[in-house]
C-alpha positions as CSV (number, residue, x, y, z in Angstrom):
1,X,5.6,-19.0,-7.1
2,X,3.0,-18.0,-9.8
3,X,4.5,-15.9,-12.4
4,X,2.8,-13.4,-13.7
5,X,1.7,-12.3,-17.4
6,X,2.2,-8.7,-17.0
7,X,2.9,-6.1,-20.0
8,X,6.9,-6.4,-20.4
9,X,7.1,-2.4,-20.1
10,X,6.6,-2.6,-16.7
11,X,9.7,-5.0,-16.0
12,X,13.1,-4.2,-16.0
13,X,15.9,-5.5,-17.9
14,X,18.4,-4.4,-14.8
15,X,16.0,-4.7,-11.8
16,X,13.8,-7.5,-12.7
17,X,16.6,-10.0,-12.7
18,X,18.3,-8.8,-10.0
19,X,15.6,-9.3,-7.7
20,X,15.0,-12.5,-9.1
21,X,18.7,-13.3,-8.2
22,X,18.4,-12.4,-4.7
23,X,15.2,-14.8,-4.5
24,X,16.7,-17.8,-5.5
25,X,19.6,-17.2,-3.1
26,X,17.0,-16.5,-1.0
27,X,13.9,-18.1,-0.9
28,X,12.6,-18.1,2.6
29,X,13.1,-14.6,2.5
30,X,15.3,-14.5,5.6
31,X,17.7,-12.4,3.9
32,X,16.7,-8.3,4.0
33,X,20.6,-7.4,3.4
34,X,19.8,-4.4,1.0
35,X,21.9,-5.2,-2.8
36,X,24.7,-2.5,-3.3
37,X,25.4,-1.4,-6.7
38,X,28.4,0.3,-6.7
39,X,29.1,2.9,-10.0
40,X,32.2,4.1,-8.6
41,X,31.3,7.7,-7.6
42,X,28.1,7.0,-7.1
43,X,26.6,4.0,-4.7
44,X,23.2,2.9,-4.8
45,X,21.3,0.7,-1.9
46,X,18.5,-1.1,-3.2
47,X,16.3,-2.3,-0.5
48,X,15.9,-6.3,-0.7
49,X,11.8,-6.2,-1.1
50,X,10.1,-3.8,-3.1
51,X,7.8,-3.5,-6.1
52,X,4.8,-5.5,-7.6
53,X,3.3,-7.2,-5.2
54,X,1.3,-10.8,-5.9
55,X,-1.9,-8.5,-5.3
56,X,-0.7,-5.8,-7.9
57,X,0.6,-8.0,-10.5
58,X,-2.4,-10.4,-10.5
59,X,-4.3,-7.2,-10.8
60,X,-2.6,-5.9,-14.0
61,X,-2.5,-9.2,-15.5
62,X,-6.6,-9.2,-15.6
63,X,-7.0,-5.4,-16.0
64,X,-4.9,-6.4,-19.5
65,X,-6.8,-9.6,-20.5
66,X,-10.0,-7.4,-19.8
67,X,-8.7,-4.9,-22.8
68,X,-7.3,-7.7,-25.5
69,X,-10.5,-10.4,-24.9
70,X,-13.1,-7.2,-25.3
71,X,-12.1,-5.2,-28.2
72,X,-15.1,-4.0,-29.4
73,X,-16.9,-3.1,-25.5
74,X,-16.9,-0.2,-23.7
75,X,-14.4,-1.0,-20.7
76,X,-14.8,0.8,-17.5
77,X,-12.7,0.8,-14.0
78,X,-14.5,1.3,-10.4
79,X,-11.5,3.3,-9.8
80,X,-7.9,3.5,-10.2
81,X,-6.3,0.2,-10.4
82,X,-3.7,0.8,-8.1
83,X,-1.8,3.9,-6.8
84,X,0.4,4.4,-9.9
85,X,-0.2,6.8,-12.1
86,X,2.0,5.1,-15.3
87,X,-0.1,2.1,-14.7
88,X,-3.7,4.1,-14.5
89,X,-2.7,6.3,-17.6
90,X,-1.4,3.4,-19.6
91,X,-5.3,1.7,-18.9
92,X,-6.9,5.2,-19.9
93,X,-4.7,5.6,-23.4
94,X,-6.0,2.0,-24.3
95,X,-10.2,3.1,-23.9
96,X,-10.5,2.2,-20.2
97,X,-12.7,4.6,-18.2
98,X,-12.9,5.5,-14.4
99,X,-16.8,5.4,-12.7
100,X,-15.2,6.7,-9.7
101,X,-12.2,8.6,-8.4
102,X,-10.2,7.5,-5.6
103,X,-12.7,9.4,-2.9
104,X,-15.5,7.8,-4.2
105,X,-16.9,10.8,-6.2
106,X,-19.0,9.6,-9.2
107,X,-17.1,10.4,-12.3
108,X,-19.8,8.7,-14.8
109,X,-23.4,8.0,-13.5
110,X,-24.7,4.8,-13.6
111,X,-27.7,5.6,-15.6
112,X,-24.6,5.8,-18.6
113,X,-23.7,1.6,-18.0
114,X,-25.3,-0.9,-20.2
115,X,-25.3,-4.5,-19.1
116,X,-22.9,-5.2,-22.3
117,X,-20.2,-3.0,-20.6
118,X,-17.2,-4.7,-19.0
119,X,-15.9,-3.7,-15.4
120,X,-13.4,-4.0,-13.9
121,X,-13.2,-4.0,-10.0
122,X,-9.4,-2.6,-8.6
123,X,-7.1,-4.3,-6.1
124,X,-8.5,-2.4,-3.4
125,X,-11.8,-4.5,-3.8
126,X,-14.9,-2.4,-3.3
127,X,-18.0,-1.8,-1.5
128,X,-21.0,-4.3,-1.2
129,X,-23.0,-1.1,-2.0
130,X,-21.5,-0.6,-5.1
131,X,-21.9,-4.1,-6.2
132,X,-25.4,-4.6,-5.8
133,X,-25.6,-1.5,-8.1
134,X,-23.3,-3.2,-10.6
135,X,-25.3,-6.4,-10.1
136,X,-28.7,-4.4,-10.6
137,X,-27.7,-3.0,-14.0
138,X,-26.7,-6.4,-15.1
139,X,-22.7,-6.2,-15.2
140,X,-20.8,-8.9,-14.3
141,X,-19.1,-8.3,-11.2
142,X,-16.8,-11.5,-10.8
143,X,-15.5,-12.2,-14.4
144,X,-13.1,-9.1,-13.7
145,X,-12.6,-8.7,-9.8
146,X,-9.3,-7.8,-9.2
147,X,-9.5,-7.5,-5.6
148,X,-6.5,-8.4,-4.0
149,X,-6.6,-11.8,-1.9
150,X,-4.8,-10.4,0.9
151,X,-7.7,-7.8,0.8
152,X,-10.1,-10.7,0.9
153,X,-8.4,-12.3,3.9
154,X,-8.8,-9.3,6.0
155,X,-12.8,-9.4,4.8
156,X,-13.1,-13.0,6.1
157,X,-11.5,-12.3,9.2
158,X,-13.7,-9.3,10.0
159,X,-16.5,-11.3,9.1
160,X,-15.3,-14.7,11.1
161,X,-14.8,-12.4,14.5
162,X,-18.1,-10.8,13.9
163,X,-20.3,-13.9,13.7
164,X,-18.8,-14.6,17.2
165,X,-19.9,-11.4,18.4
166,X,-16.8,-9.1,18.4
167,X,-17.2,-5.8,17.3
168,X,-14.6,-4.9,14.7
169,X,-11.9,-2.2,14.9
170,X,-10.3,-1.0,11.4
171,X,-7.4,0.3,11.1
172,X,-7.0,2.2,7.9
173,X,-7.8,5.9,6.6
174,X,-11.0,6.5,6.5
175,X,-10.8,7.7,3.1
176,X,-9.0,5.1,1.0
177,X,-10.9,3.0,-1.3
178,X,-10.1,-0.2,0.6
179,X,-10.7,0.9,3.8
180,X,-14.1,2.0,2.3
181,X,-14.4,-1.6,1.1
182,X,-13.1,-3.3,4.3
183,X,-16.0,-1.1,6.6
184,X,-18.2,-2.6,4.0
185,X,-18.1,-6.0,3.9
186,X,-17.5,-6.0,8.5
187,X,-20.5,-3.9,8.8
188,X,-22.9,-6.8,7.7
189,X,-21.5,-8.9,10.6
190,X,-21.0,-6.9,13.2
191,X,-20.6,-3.5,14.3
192,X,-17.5,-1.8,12.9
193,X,-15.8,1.6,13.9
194,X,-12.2,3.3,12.1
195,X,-9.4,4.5,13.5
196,X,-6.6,6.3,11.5
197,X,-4.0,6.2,13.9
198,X,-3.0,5.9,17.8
199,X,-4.3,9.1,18.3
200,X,-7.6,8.1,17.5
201,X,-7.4,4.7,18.8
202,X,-6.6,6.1,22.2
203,X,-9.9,8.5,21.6
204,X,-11.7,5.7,21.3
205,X,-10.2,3.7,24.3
206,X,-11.5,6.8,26.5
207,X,-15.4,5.8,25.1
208,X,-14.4,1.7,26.3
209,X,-13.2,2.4,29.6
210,X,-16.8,5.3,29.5
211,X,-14.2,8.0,30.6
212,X,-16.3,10.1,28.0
213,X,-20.0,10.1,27.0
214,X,-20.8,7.9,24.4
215,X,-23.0,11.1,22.7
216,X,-19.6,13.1,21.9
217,X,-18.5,9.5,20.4
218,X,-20.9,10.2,17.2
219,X,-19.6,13.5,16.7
220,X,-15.8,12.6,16.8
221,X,-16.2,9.8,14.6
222,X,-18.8,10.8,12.4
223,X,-18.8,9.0,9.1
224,X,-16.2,6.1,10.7
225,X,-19.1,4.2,12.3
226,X,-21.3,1.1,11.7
227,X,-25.3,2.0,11.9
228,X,-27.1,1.8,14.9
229,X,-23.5,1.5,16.8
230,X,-23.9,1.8,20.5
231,X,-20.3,2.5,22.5
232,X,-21.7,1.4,25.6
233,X,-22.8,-1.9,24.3
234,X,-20.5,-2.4,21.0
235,X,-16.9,-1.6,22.7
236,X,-17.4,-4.5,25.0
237,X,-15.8,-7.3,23.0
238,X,-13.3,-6.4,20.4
239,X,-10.9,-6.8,17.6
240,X,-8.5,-5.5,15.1
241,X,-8.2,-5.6,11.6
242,X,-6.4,-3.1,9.4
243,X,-6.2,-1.6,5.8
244,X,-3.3,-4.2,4.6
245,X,-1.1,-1.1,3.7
246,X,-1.0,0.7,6.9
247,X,2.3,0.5,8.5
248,X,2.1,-3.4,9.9
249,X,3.9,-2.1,12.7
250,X,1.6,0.4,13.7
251,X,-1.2,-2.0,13.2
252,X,0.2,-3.9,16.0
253,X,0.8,-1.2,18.3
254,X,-3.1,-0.5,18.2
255,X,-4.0,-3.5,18.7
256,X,-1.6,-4.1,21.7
257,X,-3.1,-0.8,23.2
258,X,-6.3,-1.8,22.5
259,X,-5.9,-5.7,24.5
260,X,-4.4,-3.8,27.4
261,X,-7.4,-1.4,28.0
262,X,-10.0,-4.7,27.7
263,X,-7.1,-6.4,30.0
264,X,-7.3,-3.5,32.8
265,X,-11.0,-3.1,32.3
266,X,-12.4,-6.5,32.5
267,X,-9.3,-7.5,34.8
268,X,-8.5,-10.2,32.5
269,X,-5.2,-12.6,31.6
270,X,-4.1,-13.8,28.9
271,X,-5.6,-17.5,29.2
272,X,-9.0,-15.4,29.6
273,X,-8.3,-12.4,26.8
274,X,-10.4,-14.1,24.0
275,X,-13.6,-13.4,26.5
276,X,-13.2,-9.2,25.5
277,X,-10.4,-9.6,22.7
278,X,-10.1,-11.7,19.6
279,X,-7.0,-12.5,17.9
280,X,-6.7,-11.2,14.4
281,X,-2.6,-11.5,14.0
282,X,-2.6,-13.2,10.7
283,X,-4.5,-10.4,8.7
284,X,-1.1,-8.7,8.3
285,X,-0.3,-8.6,4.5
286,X,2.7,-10.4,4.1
287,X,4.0,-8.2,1.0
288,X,3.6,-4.8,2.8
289,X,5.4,-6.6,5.7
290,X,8.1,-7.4,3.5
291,X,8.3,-4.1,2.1
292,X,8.7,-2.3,5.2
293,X,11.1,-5.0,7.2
294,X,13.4,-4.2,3.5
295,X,13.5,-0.5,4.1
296,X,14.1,-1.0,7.8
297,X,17.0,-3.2,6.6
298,X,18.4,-0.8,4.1
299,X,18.3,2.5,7.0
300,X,19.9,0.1,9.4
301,X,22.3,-1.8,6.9
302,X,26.0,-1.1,8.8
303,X,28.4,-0.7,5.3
304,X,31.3,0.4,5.6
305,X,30.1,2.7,3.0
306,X,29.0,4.9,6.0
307,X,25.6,7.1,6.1
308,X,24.0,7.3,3.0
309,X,23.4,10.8,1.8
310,X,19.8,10.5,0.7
311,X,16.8,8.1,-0.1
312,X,14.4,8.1,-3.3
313,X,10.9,6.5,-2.7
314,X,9.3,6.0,-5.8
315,X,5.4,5.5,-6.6
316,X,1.6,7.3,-6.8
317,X,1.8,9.9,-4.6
318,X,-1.8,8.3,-3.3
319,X,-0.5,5.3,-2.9
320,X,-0.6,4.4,1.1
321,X,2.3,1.7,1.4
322,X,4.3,4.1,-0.3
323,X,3.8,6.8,1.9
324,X,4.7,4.6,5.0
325,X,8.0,3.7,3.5
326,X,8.8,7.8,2.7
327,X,7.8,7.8,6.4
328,X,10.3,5.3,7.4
329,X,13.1,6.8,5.4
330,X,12.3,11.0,6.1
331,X,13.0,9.4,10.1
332,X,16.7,8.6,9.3
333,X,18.5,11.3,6.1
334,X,16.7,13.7,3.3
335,X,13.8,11.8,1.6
336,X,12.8,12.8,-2.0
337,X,9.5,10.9,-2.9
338,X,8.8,10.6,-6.4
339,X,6.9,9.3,-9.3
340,X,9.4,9.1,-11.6
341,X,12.7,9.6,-12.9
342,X,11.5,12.8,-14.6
343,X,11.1,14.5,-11.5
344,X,14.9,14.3,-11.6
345,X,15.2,17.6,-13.6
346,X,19.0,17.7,-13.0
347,X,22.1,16.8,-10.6
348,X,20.6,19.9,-9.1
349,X,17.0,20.1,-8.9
350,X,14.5,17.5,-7.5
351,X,10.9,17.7,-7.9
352,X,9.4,15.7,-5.4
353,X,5.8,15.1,-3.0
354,X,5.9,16.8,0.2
355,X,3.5,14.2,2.4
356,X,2.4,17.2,4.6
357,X,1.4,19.8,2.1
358,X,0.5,17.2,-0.2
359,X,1.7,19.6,-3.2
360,X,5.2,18.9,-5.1
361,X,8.3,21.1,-4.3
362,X,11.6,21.5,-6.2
363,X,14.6,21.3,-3.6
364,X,18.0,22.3,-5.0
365,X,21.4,20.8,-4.3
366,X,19.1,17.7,-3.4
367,X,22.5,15.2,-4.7
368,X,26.2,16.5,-2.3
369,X,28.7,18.1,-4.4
370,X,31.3,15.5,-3.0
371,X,32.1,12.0,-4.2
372,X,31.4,9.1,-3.7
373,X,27.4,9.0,-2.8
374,X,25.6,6.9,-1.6
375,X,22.1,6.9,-2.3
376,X,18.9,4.7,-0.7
377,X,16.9,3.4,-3.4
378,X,13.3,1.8,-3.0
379,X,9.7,2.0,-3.9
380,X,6.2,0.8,-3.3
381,X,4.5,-2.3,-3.7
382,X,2.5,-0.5,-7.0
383,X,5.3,0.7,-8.4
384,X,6.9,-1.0,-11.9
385,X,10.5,-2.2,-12.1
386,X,11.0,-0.1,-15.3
387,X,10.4,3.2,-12.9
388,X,12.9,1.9,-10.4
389,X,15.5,1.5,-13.4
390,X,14.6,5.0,-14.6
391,X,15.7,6.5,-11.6
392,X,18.8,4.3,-11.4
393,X,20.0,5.2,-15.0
394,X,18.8,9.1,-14.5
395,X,21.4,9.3,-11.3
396,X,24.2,7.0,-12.9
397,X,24.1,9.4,-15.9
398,X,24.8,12.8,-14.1
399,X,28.6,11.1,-13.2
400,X,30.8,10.5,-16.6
401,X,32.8,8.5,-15.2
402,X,30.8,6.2,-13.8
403,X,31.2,2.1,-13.9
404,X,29.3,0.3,-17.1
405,X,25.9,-1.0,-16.0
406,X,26.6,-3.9,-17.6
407,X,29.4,-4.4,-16.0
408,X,27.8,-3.6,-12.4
409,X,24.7,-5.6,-13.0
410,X,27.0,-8.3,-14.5
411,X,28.4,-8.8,-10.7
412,X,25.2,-10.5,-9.9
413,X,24.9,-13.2,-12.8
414,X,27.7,-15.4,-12.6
């Protein structure tokens, strides 16, 4: 496994080597038993997977050798370099500037960019569009392209299905940066349409099967559509990629629906599929499938601890996978998704991200007044160590008589 030469702020000297204990007991990651930490009167379930992922630490580690081998060049970002907002703000104090923010609004015009200037090009990847204008001013595009591989796969795979004359699905929000990237790079080999969820996806079967005019198909997805797309001619051969931190799960389920409508409609088997349906399985990202099977493992874990009392998701409230896994946990006990351990504004009062307002709330008497707790502890794959040990440390300190870390921690190095 590569390792990683990431700013030692974002590790942890509690976290870090615990996970790194449960991967060499554990290397073919067949083991998503969650680690229990147990203080005494309060418990702590830390899901088996979470955290940097290869994408987000290989993304830091060049955002960071960008900074130190150009100290006297202007240093600019497409965008955020990952959902995190210690991560982004920790960039910004050391000179780096955003073009974009993370809609894709212009934030410094190009006409400002010299061909001297560094850029740096996030994990999410970016648009073809926006390249060519890099290219034009004369920036180097590829010295600093953090684009995640696992991005990149799912690029290749749209653009290997298209060349055989598939039109491709994505799975993604239509909004996020690598979705944006993802539409751009399928629509130069074949026609490409987003969908955000079932809902939509089973809008769109209802344009396949021509239950509905294909005119009312432009207006419904307007904005989520290749150029010159035709429903009637582009919806006959088919197949699904996704946005590699959508819930995998979900991913699957569209494309499932999806085979079945070509199956019914061309009356076709499975030895005869490929004719209307390609097969785009391995475009899954293994991390964010790691993540999530860990935090089904951890809601599901039997202990004889009993029901945990409450889950903490920590990362960028913009960040996508993160948002899955709050999903996951809000479906089982109270959720509290936050960025930090200073949301945690006492044993009392949380401060945390409501996903369907999308505004922060303060709940009160978030922690039971009863001992012991047990508390669900995980976060996204953009989301430092250090952060995950904040919140640790923040809960441990509200009970007194709490077990030593050291001594707790010490449980899992001998």
């Amino acid at each position: 496994m590569k390792s990683f030469d990431i700013p030692d702020y974002y590790r942890s000297n509690i976290i870090t080597p615990l996970k790194e204990f449960r991967r060499k007991r554990d290397k073919l990651k067949r083991d998503f038993t969650p680690t229990l930490l147990d203080f005494g009167p309060i418990r702590l379930l830390i899901a088996r997977h979470f955290g940097f992922c290869y994408g987000v630490e290989n993304a830091v580690e060049i955002a960071y050798k960008a900074i130190a081998e150009n100290p006297d060049k202007r240093i600019f970002l497409l965008s955020e370099m990952i959902h995190n907002p210690d991560v982004n703000a920790d960039l910004q104090d050391r000179g780096v500037r955003f073009i974009m923010d993370t809609s894709g609004r212009q934030l410094i015009p190009w006409s400002e960019l010299v061909p001297e200037d560094v850029v740096i090009i996030p994990a999410f990847g970016t648009t073809l569009e926006t390249q060519n204008q890099l290219a034009a001013l004369g920036l180097d595009v590829e010295k600093y392209d953090t684009t995640c591989p696992f991005v990149e796969k799912v690029w290749n795979k749209a653009s290997q299905i298209g060349q055989k004359n598939y039109t491709v699905i994505v799975h993604g929000k239509p909004s996020h940066e690598e979705t944006r990237a993802t539409f751009s790079h399928s629509k130069e080999s074949a026609p490409t349409v987003v969908v955000k969820d079932m809902a939509q996806t089973q809008r769109l079967a209802k344009y396949i099967t021509g239950e509905l005019p294909a005119e009312q198909f432009y207006a419904e997805f307007t904005g989520q559509y290749s150029i010159d797309f035709e429903p009637g001619r582009d919806l006959q051969r088919i197949g699904v990629v996704n946005q590699t931190t959508m819930l995998a799960s979900d991913t699957q389920g569209i494309a499932d629906y999806l085979k079945q409508i070509m199956m019914q409609k061309y009356s076709l088997t499975e030895a005869t599929i490929d004719i209307h349906f390609a097969n785009t399985r391995d475009t899954l990202c293994y991390a964010t499938n790691d993540n999530q099977d860990a935090t089904y493992a951890l809601l599901t874990f039997q202990s004889p601890l009993g029901q945990a009392d409450f889950a903490i998701v920590a990362g960028g409230y913009n960040s996508s996978n993160t948002s899955h896994i709050v999903e996951l946990c809000a479906d089982k006990l109270p959720t509290y998704f936050i960025e930090s351990e200073h949301k945690i504004l006492s044993d009392k009062l949380i401060r945390h991200f409501n996903g369907h307002t999308k505004q922060e709330i303060i709940t009160n008497n978030f922690m039971p007044a009863t001992s012991p707790i047990t508390v669900l502890l995980t976060c996204g794959a953009s989301c430092p160590d250090a952060v995950v040990e904040g919140i640790m440390l923040k809960l441990v300190s509200f009970f007194p008589d709490s077990r030593a870390v050291e001594d707790v921690v010490r449980e899992f190095s001998q």
